[in-house]
N, C-alpha and C positions, 0 to 999 in steps of 0.2 A: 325423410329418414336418411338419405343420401348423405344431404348438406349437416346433418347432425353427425353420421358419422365422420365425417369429413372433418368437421368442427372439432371433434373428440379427439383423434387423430393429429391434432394439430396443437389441441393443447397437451398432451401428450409428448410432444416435441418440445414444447415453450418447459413445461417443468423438467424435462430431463436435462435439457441445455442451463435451467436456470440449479438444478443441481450438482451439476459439473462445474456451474459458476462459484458456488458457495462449499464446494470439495475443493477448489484451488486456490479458495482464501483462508480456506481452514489449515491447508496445506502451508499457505505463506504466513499467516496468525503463528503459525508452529515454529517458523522457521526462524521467527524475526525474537520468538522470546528465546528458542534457544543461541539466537546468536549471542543476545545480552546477558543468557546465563555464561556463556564462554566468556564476554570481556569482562564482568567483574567479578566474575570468579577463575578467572584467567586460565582456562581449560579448550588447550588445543586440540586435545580427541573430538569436543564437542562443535566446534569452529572447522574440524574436519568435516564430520558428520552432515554439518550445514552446510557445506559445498559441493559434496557428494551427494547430498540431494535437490538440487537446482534441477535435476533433469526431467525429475520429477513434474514441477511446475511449466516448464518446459514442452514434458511432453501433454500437459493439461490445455493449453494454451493451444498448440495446432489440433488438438480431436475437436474442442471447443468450435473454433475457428470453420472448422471443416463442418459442421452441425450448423452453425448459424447460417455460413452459406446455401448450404445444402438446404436449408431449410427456405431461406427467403426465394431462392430459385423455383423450385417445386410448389411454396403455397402461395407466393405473391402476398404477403401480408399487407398490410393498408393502417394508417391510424397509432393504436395504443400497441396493437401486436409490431408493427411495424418498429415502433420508438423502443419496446422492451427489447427487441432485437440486434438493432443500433447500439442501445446504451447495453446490451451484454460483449458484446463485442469490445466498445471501449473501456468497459471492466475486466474484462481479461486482459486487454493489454497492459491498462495500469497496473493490475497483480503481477503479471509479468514482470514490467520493470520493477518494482518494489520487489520483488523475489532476487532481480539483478543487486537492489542496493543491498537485500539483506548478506549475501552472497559476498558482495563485497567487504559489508561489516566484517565476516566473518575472517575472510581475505588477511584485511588490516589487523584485525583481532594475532592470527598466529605471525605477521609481523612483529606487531608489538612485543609477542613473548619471545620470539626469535634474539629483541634486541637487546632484552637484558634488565630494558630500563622500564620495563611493565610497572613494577610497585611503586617504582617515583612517580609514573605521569599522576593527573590529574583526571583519572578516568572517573571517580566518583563522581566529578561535577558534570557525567552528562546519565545519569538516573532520569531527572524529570525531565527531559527531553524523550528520554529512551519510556518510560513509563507514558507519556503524552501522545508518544506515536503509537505505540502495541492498541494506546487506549481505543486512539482514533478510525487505525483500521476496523479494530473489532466492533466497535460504533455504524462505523462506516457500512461495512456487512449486515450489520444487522438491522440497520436504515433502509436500506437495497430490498433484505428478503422482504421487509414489512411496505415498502412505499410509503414508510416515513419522514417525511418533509420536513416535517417540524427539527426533529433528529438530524437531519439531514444539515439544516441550515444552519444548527449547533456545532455543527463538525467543523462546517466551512469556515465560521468567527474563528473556531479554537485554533485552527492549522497557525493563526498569528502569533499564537503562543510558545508554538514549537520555533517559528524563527527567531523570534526573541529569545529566548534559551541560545538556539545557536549565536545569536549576534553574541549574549551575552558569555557564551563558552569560547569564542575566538577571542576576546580582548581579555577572558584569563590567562588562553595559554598563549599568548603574546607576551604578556607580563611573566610565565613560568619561563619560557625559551630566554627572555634577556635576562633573567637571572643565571640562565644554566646553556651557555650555547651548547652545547656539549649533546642535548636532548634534541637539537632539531629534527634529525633524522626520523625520529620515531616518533615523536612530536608534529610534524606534516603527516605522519601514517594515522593518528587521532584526530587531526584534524580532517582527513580525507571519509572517516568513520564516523566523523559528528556530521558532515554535510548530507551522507550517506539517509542517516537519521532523519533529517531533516528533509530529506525526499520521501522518504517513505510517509511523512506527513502529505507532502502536498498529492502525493498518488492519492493516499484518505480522502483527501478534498475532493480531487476529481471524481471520484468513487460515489462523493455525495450530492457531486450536482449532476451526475446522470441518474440520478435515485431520482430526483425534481423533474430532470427533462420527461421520465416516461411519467410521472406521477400527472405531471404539469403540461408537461410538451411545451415546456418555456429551456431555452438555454441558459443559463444565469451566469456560465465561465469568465464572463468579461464585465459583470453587473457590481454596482458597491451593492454594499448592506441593505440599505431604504430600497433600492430597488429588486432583488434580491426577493427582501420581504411583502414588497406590492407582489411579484408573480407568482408566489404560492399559496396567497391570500384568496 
């Protein structure tokens, strides 16, 4: 009866930590669309709003931290509890920084209107980049709650798509900048907000192969595809 209650008590711990996981992606899911309703709707109250709440996530990120500790000190986990453990921890730090990029977005966002030259850039052409990531994270969470693998490995393909976008959004505004030097200034401030973009992808990624490691208890971080796809098999 002891080791039951014990048991109870512990997983008790494991859902509260893993709902305070999925309270601070929901948190960062929020933050990242309203950053992109601010750039192309070019709304600096809302690009405020989005950096006044970073602290938000912030303060999610050390209760978290402090929980997971707290917890593996006290129950000694071992095994699957041990890896959901691990891999919530390095999902909070990814959300973390992906809360930093969005933060940043937002950052670059009221530069750009600051500079004047908001409706000449070129900000249309980063939609399916920006559409790609919002998608991935929220994929990405939702792979994590379920221990879906399958989901999971989808994520990790797609993250190529998002750099592709960026590669192919840097040799537009190369070609808008030598038409127009006049734009660089703020033109480097889109470009520092497409890269921005483009990390919040790769946090997704990371997000989806620690969804595999506790599913699997395989590392895949450093794995191509075929391999990748043997260790979830």
């Amino acid at each position: 009866m002891g080791d039951k209650h014990i048991s109870s008590q512990f997983d008790n711990e494991l859902n509260s930590i893993s709902t305070k996981v999925m309270e601070m992606g929901g948190l960062v899911e929020a933050q990242l669309r309203n950053a992109f309703h601010a750039l192309f709707e070019l709304h600096a109250e809302v690009a405020d709003q989005v950096i006044e709440r970073e602290a938000g996530v912030n303060s999610l990120e050390v209760e978290i931290d402090h929980d997971i500790s707290s917890t593996i000190g006290r129950r000694q986990p071992t095994a699957r509890d041990l890896r959901m453990l691990l891999a919530m921890a390095k999902i909070t730090a990814n959300l973390e920084r992906a809360g930093d990029e969005v933060t940043k977005i937002a950052r670059m966002v009221k530069l750009i209107i600051e500079s004047g030259s908001a409706r000449s850039l070129p900000t249309s052409e980063l939609r399916m980049a920006s559409n790609l990531a919002s998608d991935l994270l929220r994929r990405a969470l939702d792979a994590f709650a379920r221990l879906d693998t399958d989901t999971a490995l989808v994520i990790i393909k797609a993250d190529d798509q998002i750099d592709q976008e960026y590669d192919g959004f840097l040799r537009k505004l190369i070609t808008y900048i030598m038409e127009d030097p006049r734009a660089i200034s703020p033109s480097l401030n889109l470009l520092f907000l497409a890269k921005a973009i483009e990390r919040v992808g790769d946090h997704a990624k990371n997000i989806a192969e620690s969804t595999i490691y506790v599913a699997k208890g395989a590392d895949v971080r450093h794995l191509g595809t075929s391999d990748m796809e043997s260790a979830i098999r």
